[in-house]
Structures are given as C-alpha cells and as structure tokens.
Residue, then its C-alpha position, 0 to 999 in steps of 0.5 A: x451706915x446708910x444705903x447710900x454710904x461706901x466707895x472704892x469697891x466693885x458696885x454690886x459689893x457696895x450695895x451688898x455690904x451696905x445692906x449686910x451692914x443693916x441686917x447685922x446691926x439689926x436696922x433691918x430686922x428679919x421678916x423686913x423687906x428690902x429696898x426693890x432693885x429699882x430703889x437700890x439702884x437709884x440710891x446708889x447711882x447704878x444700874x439695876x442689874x447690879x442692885x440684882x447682883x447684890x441681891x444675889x450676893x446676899x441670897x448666896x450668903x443666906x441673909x435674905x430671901x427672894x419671894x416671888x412676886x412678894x419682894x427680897x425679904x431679911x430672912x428669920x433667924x431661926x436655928x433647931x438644935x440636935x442635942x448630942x449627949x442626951x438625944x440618946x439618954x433612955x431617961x430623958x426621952x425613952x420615959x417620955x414615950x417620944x423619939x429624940x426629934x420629937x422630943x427636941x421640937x418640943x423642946x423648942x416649941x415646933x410640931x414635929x412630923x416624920x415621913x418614911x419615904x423608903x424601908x428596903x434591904x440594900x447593899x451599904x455604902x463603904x464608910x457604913x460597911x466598915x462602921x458595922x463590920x458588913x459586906x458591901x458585896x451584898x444586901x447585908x443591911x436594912x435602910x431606913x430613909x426618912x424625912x423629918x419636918x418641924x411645923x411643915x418646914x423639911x429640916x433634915x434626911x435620916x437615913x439608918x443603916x441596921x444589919x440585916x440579921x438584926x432586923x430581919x423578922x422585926x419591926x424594923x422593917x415596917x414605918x411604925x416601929x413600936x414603942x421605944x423606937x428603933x432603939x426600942x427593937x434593937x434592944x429587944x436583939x440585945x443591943x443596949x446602946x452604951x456609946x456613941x460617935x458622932x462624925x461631923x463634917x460640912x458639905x454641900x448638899x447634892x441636888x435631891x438633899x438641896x431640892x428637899x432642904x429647899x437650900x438657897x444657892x451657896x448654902x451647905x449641909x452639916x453631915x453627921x454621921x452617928x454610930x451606935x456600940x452596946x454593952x459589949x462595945x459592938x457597933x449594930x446601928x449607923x445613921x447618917x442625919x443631914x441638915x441644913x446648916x444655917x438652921x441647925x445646930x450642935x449641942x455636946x457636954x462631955x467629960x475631960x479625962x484626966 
C-alpha cells in the first residue's frame, strides 16, 4: 500500500491505516521519520489537521512518536522480558551476587539502575492486607518504593510490601539491603521463599505511573502483583511491579499436573 491509497473512510483513518500499513509491512522501519502533516496532507488531498488527527491516532496506538521539534518518528520495538519462574531461583541469580533485575538487563545486554525513592512504615493497601494477613487499621508494614531504570530509560515502579515484625531491626529498612537482597534478609527471619503468585492484570497508569513511565497517551501498564510463601506456605512478602506494556513482557514455564 502506497500513502496515497484507501478510500470509503473518515479522512483522518485513511492517513492513519495507510501508514500503520507502512509500519507493520516494515516499508517504514522503527527510528524513521514520517511524512510531515504538511506532506500527508498534500498526498492525500486534505487539510493538515486531519494529517495531525492521524497522527494522533498512531501516537494514541503506540506506533510512532512525536519529537519536538525533530518530526513524528516510527517508534523502536524494544521490549524487556520480566521472567516469571527463575526470577526468584537462588540458583540462577542469588550465585551471581546480582538481584533478579539486574540480572535480566544483563541478560539482554542494557545497564540497570535502581533509585529508592521512599523507605517508610505505612498502614498497607486492603489487596496487600489480605495477602500477608495484617491490619489495614495501622502501621502494620515496611513500604519499600522504587524506581528501576534500563540504560537511563524508567521502565518499572516496585513497590514491597514487608510486615513490620519481620523488618523492624533490619536491613530492610535502609536503601542498600546487603548481599542476597531483600530475599537475602528475609531468609535471615527464616523466611525461604518456596512458592510464588503471580496476579497480573492490564490498567492504565494513574498519572504519576504515567509522568514516570513517560507513557504515550492511550497506552496502559501491565499490573503484577507478586506474593511470596516459605517453607511453611506463609506469605511474608508482596511486591506490586508496574510497567509499561508496550516494552514488557512475561516469560513462565510451568508444569501441568496430572
């Protein structure tokens, strides 16, 4: 399909499925630039506010994106995979001396920076509550806020939820947690991580997840909300992880039972 092809639709959906046409066929590979509005308008016979509501329409779909002052720009296709199973394996990273993220950068060849951004002793929201078995009625957890970054780019908020009685007195009340991470220290409580759940779901981000993510408008966040049981089938940690879905992914290898 050329630009100029397509007929029988609202103006601004022809501009905009001709070049979605482009991108997907790969004729316009990521990292090039589009025609400007003024080009699209031509070509297509139409005013440049509709080539601008095309525009839009890709830029709402995730499929391009608007540089100021540069142009409208096929956006790159990168996506960084969150492994499900082995993420948590003391194997495969605890041996490394790395935590699972940085350990997944690697992975995939990016640097990986984490930034505390808040350390306190909270009353939990009601789903961690009922997760780890505490009051919402007060300050009956450690929250532990962060924001993690892959090669300077923000690509997820963790944020863990810890019972108060298990941190208070630790490491897990300060940045840097020591080796083995906070696994590591809540292992030294007697916690050893046997079993996981995993519960994702697809939102869109509230504004401060969208101001931080730097999420184009219409995109949304995959939501996974991660539980931790020990040896004894107790829950003693929750982290919610929040990205964004157009550059995350999901990777699990599971068993079927019998």
């Amino acid at each position: 399909m050329t630009l100029s092809e397509g007929a029988g639709q609202l103006p601004s959906r022809r501009i905009a499925d001709a070049v979605r046409e482009l991108i997907t066929s790969g004729e316009l590979a990521p990292g090039d630039k589009l025609p400007s509005e003024r080009e699209l308008a031509r070509r297509f016979g139409t005013a440049r506010n509709t080539a601008r509501e095309a525009v839009r329409l890709l830029t709402e779909e995730a499929l391009v994106t608007p540089v100021h002052g540069k142009g409208v720009f096929v956006r790159e296709k990168q996506r960084l995979f969150r492994w499900g199973n082995d993420r948590y394996s003391r194997k495969t990273y605890r041996e490394t001396g790395l935590t699972p993220f940085r350990l997944e950068m690697k992975r995939q060849g990016k640097r990986a920076s984490i930034q505390a951004v808040a350390i306190d002793r909270v009353a939990p929201p009601y789903d961690v509550a009922e997760r780890l078995g505490v009051s919402t009625d007060e300050e009956s957890v450690i929250r532990r806020l962060n924001e993690y970054h892959a090669d300077d780019e923000p690509v997820q908020l963790v944020t863990t939820y810890i019972r108060w009685s298990d941190a208070e007195g630790t490491l897990l009340t300060e940045p840097k947690t020591g080796p083995g991470g906070i696994h590591g220290r809540l292992e030294d409580k007697g916690h050893v991580m046997t079993t996981g759940r995993d519960e994702i779901t697809a939102r869109m981000p509230t504004h401060n997840e969208a101001q931080f993510l730097q999420a184009p408008s219409g995109v949304p966040v995959l939501d996974v909300l991660h539980t931790s049981f020990d040896q004894d089938g107790e829950p003693f940690e929750v982290t919610r992880f929040v990205h964004r879905a157009d550059r995350s992914g999901l990777v699990y290898t599971f068993d079927v039972e019998p």
